[in-house]
N, C-alpha and C positions, 0 to 999 in steps of 0.2 A: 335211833337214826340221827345223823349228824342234822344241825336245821339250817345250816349257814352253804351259800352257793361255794363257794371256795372246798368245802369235803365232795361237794357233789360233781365238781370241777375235776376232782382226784379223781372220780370214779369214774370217769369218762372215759384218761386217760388210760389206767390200767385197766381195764375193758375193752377199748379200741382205740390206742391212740392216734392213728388216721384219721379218728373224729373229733381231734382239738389241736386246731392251729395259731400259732402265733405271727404274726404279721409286725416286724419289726421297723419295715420301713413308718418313716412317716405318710398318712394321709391328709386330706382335705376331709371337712367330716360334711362338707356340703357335695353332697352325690356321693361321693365316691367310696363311700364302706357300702351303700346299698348296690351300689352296680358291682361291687367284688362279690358279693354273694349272691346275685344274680348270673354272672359269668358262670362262677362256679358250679354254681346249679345247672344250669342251660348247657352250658360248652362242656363241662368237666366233668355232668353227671356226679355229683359230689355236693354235700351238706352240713360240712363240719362246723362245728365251734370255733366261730373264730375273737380272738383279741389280739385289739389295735394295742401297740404299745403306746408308740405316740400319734398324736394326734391332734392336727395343727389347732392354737390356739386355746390350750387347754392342756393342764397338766394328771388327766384324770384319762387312761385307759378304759376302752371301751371293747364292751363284749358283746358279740350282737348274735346269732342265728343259734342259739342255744336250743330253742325246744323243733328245728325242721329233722326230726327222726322221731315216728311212733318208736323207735327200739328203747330211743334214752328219756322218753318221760314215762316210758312202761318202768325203767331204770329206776326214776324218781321215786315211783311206787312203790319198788320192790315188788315189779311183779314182770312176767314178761308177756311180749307184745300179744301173744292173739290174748289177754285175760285184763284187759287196761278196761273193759266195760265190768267185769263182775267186781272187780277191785275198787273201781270209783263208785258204784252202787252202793257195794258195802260201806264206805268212807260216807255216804249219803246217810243209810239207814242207821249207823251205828256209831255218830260222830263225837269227838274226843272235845272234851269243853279244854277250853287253854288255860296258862296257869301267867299269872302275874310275877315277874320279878325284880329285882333293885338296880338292874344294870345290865348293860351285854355291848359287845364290840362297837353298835351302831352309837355310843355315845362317847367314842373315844374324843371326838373333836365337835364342839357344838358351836356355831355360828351364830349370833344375833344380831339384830340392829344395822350399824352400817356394814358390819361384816357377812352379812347377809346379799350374795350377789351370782343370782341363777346364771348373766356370764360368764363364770367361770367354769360351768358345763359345757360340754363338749355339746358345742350348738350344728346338731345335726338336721340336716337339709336332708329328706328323702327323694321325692321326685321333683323331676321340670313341674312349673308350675307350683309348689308348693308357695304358701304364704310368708312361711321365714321358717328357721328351728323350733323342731314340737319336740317335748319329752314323750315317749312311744310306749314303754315300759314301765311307767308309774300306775302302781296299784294303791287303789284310796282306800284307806281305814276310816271308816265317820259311825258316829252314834245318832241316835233320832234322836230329836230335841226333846221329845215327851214321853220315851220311854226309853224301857232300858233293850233296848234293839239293837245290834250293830251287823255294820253293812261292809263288803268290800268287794271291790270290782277294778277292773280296766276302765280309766279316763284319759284321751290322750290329750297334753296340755301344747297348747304356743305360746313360746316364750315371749313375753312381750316388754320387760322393763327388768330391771336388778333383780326389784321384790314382787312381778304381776305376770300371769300369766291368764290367757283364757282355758277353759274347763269341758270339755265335752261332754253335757248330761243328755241319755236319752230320755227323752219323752218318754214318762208313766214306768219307769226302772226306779227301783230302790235307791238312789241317792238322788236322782230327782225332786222325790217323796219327801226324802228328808229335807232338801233346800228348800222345799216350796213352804214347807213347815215353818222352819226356821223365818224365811222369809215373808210370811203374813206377821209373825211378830216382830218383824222389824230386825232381826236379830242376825247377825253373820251365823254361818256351819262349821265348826271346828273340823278339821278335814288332816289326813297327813297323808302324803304320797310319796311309800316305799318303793326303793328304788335295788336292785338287784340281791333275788332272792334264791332260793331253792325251789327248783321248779314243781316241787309239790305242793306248797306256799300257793303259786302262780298257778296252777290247775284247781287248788281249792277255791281259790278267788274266783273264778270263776263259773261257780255251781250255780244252777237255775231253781230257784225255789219257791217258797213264799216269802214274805217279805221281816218274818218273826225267824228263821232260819236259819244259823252262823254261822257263815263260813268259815271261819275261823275253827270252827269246831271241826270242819271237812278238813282243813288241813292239816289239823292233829290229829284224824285218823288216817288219811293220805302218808304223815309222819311216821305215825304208828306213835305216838305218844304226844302227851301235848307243848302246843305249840307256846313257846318260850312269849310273852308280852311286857315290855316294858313303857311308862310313861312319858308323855312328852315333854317336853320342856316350858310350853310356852300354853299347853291345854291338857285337860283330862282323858285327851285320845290314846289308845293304846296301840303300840305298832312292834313288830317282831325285832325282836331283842338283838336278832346278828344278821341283822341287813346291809346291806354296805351302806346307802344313805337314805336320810328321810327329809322332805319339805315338808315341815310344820307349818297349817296355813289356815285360811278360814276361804269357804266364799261368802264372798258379801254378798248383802241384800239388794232388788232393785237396780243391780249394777247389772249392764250389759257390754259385751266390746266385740267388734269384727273379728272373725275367727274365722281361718281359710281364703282359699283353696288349699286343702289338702288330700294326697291320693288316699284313698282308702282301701279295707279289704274285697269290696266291689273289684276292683281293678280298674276305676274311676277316679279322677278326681273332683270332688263336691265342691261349690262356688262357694264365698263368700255370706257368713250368715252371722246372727246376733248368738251368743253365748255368755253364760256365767265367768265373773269376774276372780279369778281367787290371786289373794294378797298373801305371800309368804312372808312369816315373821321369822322362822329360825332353821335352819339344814345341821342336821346333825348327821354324819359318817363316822367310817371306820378312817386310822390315817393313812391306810394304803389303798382308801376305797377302788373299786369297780364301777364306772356307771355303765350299766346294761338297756340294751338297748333291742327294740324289736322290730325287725324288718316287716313293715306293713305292707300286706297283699301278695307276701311270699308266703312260703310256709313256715318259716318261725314264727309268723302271727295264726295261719290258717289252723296249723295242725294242734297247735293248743289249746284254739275255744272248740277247735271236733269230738275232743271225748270228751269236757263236762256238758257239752252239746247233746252228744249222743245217750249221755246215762239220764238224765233229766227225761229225755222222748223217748227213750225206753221204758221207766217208770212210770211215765204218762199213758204210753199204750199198754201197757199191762196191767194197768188198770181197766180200761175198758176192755181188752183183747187177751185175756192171760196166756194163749199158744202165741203172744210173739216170739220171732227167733231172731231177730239183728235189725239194728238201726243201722242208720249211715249216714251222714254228711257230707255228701260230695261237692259241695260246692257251695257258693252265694245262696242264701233265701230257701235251699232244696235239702228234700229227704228224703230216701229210701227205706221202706217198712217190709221185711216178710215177716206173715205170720201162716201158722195153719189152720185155716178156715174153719170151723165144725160146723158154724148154721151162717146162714144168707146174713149178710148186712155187715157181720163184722170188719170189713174191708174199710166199710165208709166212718163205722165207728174210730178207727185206727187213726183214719184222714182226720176227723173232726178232736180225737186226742190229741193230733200234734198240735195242728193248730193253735189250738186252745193253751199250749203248753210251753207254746216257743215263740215270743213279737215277730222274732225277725223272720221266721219262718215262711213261705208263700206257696211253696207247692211241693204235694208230698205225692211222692207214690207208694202204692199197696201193691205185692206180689205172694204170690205163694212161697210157703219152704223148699219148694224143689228150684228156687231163683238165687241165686249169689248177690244179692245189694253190692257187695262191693269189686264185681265186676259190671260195669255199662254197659257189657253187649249183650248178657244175661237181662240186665234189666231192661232193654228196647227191647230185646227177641220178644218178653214178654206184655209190653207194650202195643205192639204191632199185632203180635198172634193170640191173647187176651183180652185185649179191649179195643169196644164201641164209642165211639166218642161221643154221641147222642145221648147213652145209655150211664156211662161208667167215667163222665167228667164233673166234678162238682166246682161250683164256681159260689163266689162269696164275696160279696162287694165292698165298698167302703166299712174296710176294716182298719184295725191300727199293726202299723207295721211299721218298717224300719224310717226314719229320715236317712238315710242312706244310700238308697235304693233312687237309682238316678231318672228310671221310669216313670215316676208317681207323678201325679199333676198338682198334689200337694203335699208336703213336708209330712209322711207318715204315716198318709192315708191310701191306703193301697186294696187293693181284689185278692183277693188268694184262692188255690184250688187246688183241687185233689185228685188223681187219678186212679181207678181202682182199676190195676191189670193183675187183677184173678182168676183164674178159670171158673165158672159158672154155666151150671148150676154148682157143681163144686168138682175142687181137682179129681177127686175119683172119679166122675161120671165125665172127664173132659175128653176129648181126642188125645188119643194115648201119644207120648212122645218116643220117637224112634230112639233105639239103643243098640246095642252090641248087646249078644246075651249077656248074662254076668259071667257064667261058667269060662265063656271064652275071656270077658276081660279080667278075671283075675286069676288065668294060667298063663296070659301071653307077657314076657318081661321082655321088655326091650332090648335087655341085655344080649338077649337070643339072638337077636337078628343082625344088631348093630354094634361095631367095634365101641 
């Protein structure tokens, strides 16, 4: 498979090209690429890919709402939509180690020193209230300072100076881990934040693991071969070889700066707080680069962390629950679990898997296999006609959870709880549910009746 976004671009096209638009007019990149694809969505019922050609202030096109269709990152996979859980599983259990090599498009044009100037990015402004231009869509490559571990993830950056931006590290996540490292010895984090990729690239990055676990290796099996690595210019960090661009950076040690308000995937925007410092020394691109960009709090952002969300809590419950049948992420902090019951308890066992498996997680529901998670009115019917709240609600205090989460009364620390809506003592021995016999519903076709 191709590993660069421009083949995967192609294949979009010739598959649906309804779902890649180009926008020729000039925009403002403050608001106004995030409210075109909010229109869109809202008024137009519509989700495409779209790219700005130009775009005030900046001579670099922007691509933004790439991953809002489970169709086209099932696409990414080579797989299709209902099968993007057994797919990323497998990409989990069976993961493809990367291969090192001498060169690749992302080092057509290399920047250093005064030519080093994050202005010249298309300084995008998402919502009223934000604090200035965040990069939205840089994915961090970094190594742990004391071994040989390497980590990647979604950080989103505010741009603050030519060469400084601030860093969003969550409390007690894998690059946190590694700065906190670096930073008892005194020492900056060699860091690089790739910038528009192949959205299978952008789904590996974001697998939930242990912390010895490479994602990299998930994206080479997401690829289906492995994933192309070349070095950086300015540190021993490795970053994908046909990226459009890369900020070669470090955070420093000890350094703090205001970061925010910015709206986030809550649907919130979070005040103003202290964050890590990162100093870019060098941006290396392709010279017709892309900078891509990701609508936060739409679904270009949501529908992306939902399935390496979903295959992590799945693999967490079926560890303790092995008759799970579907996870689901519907939303901020929530989850829906069926499983099929066999003895008492495993309901709470499933609750206490997620939990344990997922920070940001805060409340999970449990249903039987006869429940569809991924319709809501299945999952209240079973809610309501299921469950006691006295009986079948677990609650759990000062826990750690998201900084995000605009409830908490402190940065993290948050209650979480579990609803078991199972039928009990188990679904066979429950109040039977009303049906159409089957005989009658699978000789009556609609067709019969209606033109």
């Amino acid at each position: 498979m191709a590993q660069d976004l421009r083949s995967y671009l192609d294949l979009v096209k010739r598959r649906k090209p309804g779902d890649f638009e180009i926008v020729a007019r000039e925009v403002d990149p403050a608001y106004e690429i995030t409210a075109l694809v909010v229109k869109l969505e809202r008024e137009a019922k519509r989700r495409p890919v779209l790219l700005f050609e130009k775009v005030k202030g900046t001579r670099f096109p922007v691509l933004t709402n790439l991953h809002a269709s489970r169709a086209r990152l099932a696409a990414a996979m080579s797989a299709p939509p209902e099968d993007t859980l057994r797919t990323y599983l497998s990409a989990m259990e069976k993961p493809v180690p990367p291969k090192v090599v001498t060169g690749g498009p992302v080092k057509e044009v290399v920047l250093t020193g005064d030519r080093v100037n994050l202005y010249d990015l298309p300084q995008i402004v998402h919502h009223e209230g934000d604090a200035g231009p965040y990069v939205t869509a840089a994915i961090s490559f970094a190594k742990a300072p004391t071994a040989d571990i390497w980590n990647s993830a979604y950080n989103r950056l505010q741009i603050k100076a030519r060469d400084t931006t601030s860093i969003h590290l969550t409390t007690g996540k894998h690059l946190w881990e590694f700065h906190r490292i670096a930073e008892a010895r005194g020492e900056p984090l060699p860091v690089a934040l790739v910038i528009g990729v192949h959205p299978a690239i952008a789904l590996g990055a974001l697998a939930i693991g242990s912390i010895d676990e490479d994602e990299r290796a998930i994206m080479g099996a997401l690829l289906g071969e492995p994933l192309e690595l070349v070095r950086c210019e300015t540190s021993d960090v490795l970053v994908p070889a046909h990226a459009e661009m890369v900020l070669e950076a470090e955070i420093l040690p000890r350094a703090r700066t205001p970061e925010g308000p910015f709206g986030e995937f809550t649907g919130y925007s979070l005040g103003e707080r202290q964050r890590e410092v990162v100093h870019v020394r060098a941006i290396t691109h392709r010279r017709d680069a892309i900078f891509q960009d990701i609508t936060v709090a739409h679904l270009d952002h949501l529908l992306l962390s939902t399935i390496p969300i979903e295959a992590n809590l799945y693999r967490a419950v079926r560890a303790m629950v092995p008759t799970v049948r579907a996870v689901r992420v519907p939303g901020p902090f929530t989850c829906f679990v069926s499983i099929e019951a066999r003895v008492p308890g495993q309901a709470k066992n499933a609750i206490l898997a997620v939990l344990g498996a997922d920070l940001y997680v805060k409340r999970v529901v449990v249903v039987d296999h006869d429940v569809d998670v991924f319709d809501d009115r299945q999952v209240n019917w079973a809610i309501a006609t299921r469950c006691q709240p006295d009986r079948d609600i677990t609650v759990i205090t000062q826990a750690r959870g998201s900084d995000l989460d605009p409830s908490t009364r402190e940065d993290g620390l948050t209650a979480k709880w579990g609803v078991d809506a199972t039928a009990k003592p188990s679904l066979a021995a429950y109040t039977p549910r009303h049906r159409v016999p089957p005989d009658v519903w699978r000789r009556t076709n609609l067709k019969d009746f209606f033109a």
